[in-house]
N, C-alpha and C positions, 0 to 999 in steps of 0.2 A: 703322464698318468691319465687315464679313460678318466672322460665328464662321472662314470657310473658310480667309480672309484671314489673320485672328490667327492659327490653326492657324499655316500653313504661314510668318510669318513670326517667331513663336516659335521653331518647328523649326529655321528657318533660322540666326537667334541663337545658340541651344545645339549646338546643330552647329559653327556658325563658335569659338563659344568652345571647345568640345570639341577639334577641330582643332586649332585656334592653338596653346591649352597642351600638349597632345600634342604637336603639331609640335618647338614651344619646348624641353620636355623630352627627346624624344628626340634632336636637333638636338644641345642640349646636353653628354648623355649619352656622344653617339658625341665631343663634344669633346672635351670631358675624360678620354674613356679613351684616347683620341691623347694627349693634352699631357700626362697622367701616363706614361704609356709612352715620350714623349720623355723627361721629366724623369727619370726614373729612367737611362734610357742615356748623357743627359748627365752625370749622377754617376756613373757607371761608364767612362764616358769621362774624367773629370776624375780619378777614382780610377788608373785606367790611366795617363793620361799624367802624374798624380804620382810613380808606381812607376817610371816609364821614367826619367821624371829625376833619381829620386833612387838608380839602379841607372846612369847615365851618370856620375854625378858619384863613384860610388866608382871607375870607372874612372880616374877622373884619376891623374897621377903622384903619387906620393908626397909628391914635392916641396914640395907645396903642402899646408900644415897647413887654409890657409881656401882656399874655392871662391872663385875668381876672378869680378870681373862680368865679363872678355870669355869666360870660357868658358861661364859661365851665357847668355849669348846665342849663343854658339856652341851650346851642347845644346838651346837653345831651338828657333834655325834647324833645327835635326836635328829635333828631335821634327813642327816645320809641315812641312819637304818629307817625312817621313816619311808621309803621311797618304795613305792609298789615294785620295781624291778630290782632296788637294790644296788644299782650299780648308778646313782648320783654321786655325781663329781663338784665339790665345793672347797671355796678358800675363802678363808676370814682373816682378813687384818686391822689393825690397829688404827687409830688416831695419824701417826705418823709412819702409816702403809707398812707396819710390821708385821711378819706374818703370826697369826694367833693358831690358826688352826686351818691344814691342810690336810682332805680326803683324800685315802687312796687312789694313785692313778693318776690324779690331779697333776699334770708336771709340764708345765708351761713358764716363761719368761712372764716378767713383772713390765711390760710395756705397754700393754693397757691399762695394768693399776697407776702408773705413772701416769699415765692419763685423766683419765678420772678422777672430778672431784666432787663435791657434795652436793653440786645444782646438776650433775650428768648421768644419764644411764648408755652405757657406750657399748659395742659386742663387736667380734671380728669372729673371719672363717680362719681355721689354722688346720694345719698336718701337723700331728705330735705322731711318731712315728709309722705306722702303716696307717692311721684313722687319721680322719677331718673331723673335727670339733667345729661347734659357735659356743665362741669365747665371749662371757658377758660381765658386766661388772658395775655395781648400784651401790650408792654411798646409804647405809643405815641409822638411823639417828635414835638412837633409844637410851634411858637415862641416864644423859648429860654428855652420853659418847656417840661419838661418830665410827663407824666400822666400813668396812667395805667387804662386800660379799660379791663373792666372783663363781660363777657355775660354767659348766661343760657340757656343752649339748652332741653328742654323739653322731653322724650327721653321715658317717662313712656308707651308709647305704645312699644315700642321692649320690654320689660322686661313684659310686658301682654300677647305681643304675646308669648315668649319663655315660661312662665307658663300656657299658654291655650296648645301650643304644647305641655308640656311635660302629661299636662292631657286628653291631646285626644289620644295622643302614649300609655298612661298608659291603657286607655279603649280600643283602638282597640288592643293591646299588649294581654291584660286579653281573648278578645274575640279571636283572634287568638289560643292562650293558649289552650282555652276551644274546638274551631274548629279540631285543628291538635292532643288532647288528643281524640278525639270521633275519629280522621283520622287515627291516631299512635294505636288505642288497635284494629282498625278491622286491620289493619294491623301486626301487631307484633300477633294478634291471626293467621292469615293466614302462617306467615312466621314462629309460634312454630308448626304448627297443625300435620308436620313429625315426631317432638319430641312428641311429647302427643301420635301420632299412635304409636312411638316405645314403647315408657312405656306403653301404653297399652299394646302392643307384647308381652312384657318382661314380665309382670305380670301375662299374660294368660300362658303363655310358664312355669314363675315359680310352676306354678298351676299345670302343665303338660299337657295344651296342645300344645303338639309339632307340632299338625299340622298349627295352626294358623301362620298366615302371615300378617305383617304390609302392610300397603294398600300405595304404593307410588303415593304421589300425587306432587310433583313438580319434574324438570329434574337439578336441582342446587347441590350443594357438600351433602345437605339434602338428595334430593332425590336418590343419589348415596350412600350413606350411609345406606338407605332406601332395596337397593337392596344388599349391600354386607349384612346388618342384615339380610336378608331373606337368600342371599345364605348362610350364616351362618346357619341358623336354618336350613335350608337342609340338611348342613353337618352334623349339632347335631342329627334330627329327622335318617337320617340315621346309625350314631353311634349305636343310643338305640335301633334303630331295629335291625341292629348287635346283639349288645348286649343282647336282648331279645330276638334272636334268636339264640345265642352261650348259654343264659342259659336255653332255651328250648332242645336245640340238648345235650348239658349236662346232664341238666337232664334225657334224654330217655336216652341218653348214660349210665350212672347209674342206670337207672332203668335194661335195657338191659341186662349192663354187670351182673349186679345181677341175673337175670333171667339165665343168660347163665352159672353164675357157678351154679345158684342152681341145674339146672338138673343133671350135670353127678355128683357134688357131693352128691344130695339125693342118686344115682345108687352107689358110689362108698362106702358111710356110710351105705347104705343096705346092699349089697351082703356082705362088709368087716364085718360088723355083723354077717352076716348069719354064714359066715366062722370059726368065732368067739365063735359065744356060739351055734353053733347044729353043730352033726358029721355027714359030711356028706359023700355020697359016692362018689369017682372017678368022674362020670362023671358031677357030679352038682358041682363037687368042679372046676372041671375047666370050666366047662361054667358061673362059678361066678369069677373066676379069669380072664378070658377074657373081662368080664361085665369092673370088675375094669380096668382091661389094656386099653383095648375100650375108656373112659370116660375119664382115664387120660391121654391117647395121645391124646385125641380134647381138653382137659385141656392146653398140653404142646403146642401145634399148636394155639390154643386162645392166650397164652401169648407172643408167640414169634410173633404174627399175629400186636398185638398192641405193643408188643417192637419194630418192624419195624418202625410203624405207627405215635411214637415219634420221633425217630431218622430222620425220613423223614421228618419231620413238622421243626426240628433244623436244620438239616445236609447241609453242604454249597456242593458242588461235585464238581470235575473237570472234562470238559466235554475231552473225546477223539475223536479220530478217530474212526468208527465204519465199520465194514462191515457189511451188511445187508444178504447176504448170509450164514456169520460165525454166528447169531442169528437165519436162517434158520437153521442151520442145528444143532444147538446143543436145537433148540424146537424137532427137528424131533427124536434128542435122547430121550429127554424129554419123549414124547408120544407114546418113539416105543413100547411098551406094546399094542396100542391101546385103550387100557379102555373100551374096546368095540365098540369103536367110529371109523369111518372113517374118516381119517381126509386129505384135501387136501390141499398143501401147494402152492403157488405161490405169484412169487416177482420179482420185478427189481433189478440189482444186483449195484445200487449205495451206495454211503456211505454216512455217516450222524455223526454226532458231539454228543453223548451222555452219560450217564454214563452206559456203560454196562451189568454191574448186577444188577441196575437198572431197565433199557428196559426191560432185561430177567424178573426177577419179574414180571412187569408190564402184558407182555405177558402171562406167566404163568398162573397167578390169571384170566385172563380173557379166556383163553383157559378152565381150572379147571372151570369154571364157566359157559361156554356155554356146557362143558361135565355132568355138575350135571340138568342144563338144559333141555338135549336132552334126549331119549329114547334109549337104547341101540340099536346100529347099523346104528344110525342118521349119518349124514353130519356134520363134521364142518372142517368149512373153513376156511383159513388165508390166508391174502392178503400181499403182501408189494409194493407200487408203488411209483416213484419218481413224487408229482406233483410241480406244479408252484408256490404252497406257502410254501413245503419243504416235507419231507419221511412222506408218510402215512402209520399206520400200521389200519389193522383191522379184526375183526374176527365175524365171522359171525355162526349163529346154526340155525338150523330149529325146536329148538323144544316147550315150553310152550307158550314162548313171556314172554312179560313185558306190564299190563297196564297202560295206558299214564297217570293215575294221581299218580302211581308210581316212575314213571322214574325219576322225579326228587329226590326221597326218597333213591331211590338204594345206593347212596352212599356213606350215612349215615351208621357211623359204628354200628354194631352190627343186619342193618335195612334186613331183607327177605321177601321177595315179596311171598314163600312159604315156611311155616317155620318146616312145619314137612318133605318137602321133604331135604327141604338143614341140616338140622339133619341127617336125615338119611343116609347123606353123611359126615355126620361129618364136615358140612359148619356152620361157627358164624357170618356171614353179615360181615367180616373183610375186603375180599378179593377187590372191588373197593372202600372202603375209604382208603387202602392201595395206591391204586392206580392213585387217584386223589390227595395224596399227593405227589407223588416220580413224575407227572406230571407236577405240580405245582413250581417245584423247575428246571422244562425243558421248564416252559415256556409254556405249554400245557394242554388240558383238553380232557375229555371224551366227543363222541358223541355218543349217543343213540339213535338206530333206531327200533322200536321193536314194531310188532304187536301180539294182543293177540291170538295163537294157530299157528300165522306163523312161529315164532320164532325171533331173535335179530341181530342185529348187532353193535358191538361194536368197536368204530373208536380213531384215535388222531393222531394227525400230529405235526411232531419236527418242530418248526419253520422254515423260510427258513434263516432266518441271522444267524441259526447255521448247516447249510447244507453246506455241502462241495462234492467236486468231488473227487470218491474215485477210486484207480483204482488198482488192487490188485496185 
């Protein structure tokens, strides 16, 4: 059964109960404050016509020491036609609960006169055939006799009314019912319609599409529920695009690496062929053994390039104190060859918190990398400046560039922006996914500035909450 469903026929239940004893209660209420407000008039009625009779009978003559029974039915008869409506109901009995004198209509069992005795005035509700009476009955005492006068109080309209009340309550009860069920289902639809937008959500979402979004339509713990489900599904829709973009960069990654052993090992299964089954002379034997040497040191430089490239992605580091001058000057060993390159070095001589064979790496790969870049005889430049958000390193070439719907590709492993010249350098796209890992674990990243034939700049700055003042 739909939450909607339960709603509105819970409501309906508690409602119907609410009603019912409501109805029952008040119903009742107004009864019994009729039938005690009868009851009481019939005892003041019964009080009354005790006084009248026992103020007719000191009328009587002298004569008579004891009240006579024909006269006691004589003041009986007086007291019934005495009665403004006429229709008084009375019984007179004797001493020894005889009956004396009985008014028409009058027709009830003697179980209250057996009741009552000379210190009581007693009354009950009864049914004598379709009517409800109050049955009442008062002991007399007038000369020298004891009587008992018993009266009929009429009463069948309170018991009309409380059954016409309880069937108008029954009908406006039903009608109500009927009202607050058409009030309760637009209502309980209004207040499920967040749940019905989320299971929709949920169903399109299991479908896959992760872009959909449940639509909040109220500001109550629904509609907050409404908006974490969504930021939820953000969180998810970004996971899978992760995820489908770690199994796309995977995949080229293995396509890649595949690509990258098949070349030097086609070169290095040929030439070791060649060498193998034809005799050759001197000087092809070792320009085919060079071939091999050649292929398998960019072979052994590929593999120690991505054994790096894991260790980096695991490796926890502890940072040190750094001089930045002492990384100056063991690049300038690095490079004192030249490579053919000019290379010019400048830097502020602060210090900085990092892992140092690290940094060195880092540097290296990106130096190595604006040299395979440039043209021999080119510029490149290295910076190092203390700014205000902590030590910037960066290096700069004048020579191919990088274009801008590559740069974010760069440093992707295995990825070359030109791939027969970085070959012919014995370059496998290693060197900045190397780099943006052992960066990543500093807290830092690559910035890339690079126009097509101006040439790059390659930037990163150690944080500043791991910069320190260094003074050597």
């Amino acid at each position: 059964m739909k939450f909607s469903l339960k709603l509105l026929l819970w409501t309906i239940i508690v409602t119907a109960l609410a009603l019912g004893f409501s109805g029952f209660y008040f119903v009742n209420y107004v009864f019994e404050t009729s039938l005690d407000r009868e009851v009481g008039q019939a005892l003041d009625e019964s009080s009354i016509l005790s006084f009248a009779f026992e103020t007719a009978a000191l009328n009587v003559p002298a004569k008579y020491n004891v009240l006579p029974d024909n006269t006691v039915e004589e003041i009986a008869s007086n007291l019934v036609t005495g009665s403004r409506s006429g229709s008084r109901l009375i019984r007179i009995s004797g001493e020894e609960k005889n009956i004396l004198y009985t008014s028409d209509g009058f027709e009830t069992d003697r179980q209250l006169l057996a009741q009552t005795d000379t210190n009581t005035k007693s009354y009950r509700v009864i049914q004598a055939g379709e009517g409800y009476y109050i049955h009442t009955c008062v002991a007399v005492n007038t000369l020298d006799r004891i009587l008992y006068l018993e009266t009929m109080r009429d009463v069948s309209e309170v018991f009309t009314e409380r059954a016409v009340g309880f069937s108008l309550y029954r009908r406006v009860t039903l009608i109500m019912l009927l009202i607050a069920t058409i009030i309760m289902h637009f209502i309980s639809s209004v207040l499920t319609k967040p749940i019905r937008l989320l299971t929709k959500a949920t169903k399109r979402m299991a479908a896959g599409d992760y872009a959909y979004r449940a639509k909040q339509v109220s500001h109550d713990e629904l509609g907050q529920l409404t908006l974490d489900f969504n930021h939820m599904a953000n969180a998810l829709e970004e996971n899978i695009d992760k995820l489908e973009e770690e199994i796309e960069a995977r995949e080229e990654f293995m396509g890649a690496f595949a690509h990258e052993l098949k070349t030097p090992l086609t070169a290095i299964i040929g030439y070791a062929d060649m060498l193998r089954s034809h005799k050759l002379d001197e000087e092809k034997s070792i320009l085919s053994a060079n071939y091999i040497y050649t292929e398998g040191k960019r072979l052994e430089a590929m593999s120690f390039r991505l054994l790096d490239i894991f260790v980096a992605k695991r490796d926890e580091v502890r940072l040190q104190q750094v001089s930045a001058e002492d990384i100056f000057a063991y690049l300038r060993d690095m490079f004192a060859d030249g490579r053919g390159m000019e290379f010019h070095f400048d830097y502020d001589k602060d210090g900085f918190r990092a892992e140092t064979n690290l940094i060195k790496t880092v540097l290296v790969n990106l130096i190595d990398n604006a040299c395979k870049a440039s043209e021999p005889g080119s510029v490149i430049e290295v910076h190092g400046s203390s700014l205000e958000q902590g030590y910037c390193f960066a290096v700069r070439d004048y020579g191919i560039g990088i274009p801008e719907e590559e740069q974010r590709k760069v440093t992707k492993a295995f990825y070359m922006v030109d791939k027969s010249r970085s070959r012919s350098r014995n370059g496998a796209g290693l060197g900045l996914a190397l780099c943006v890992e052992i960066l990543k674990i500093h807290h830092s990243e690559l910035k890339i500035e690079s126009k097509v034939g101006e040439g790059s700049c390659i930037s990163f700055i150690l944080p500043k909450q791991e910069v320190e003042s260094y003074e050597k």
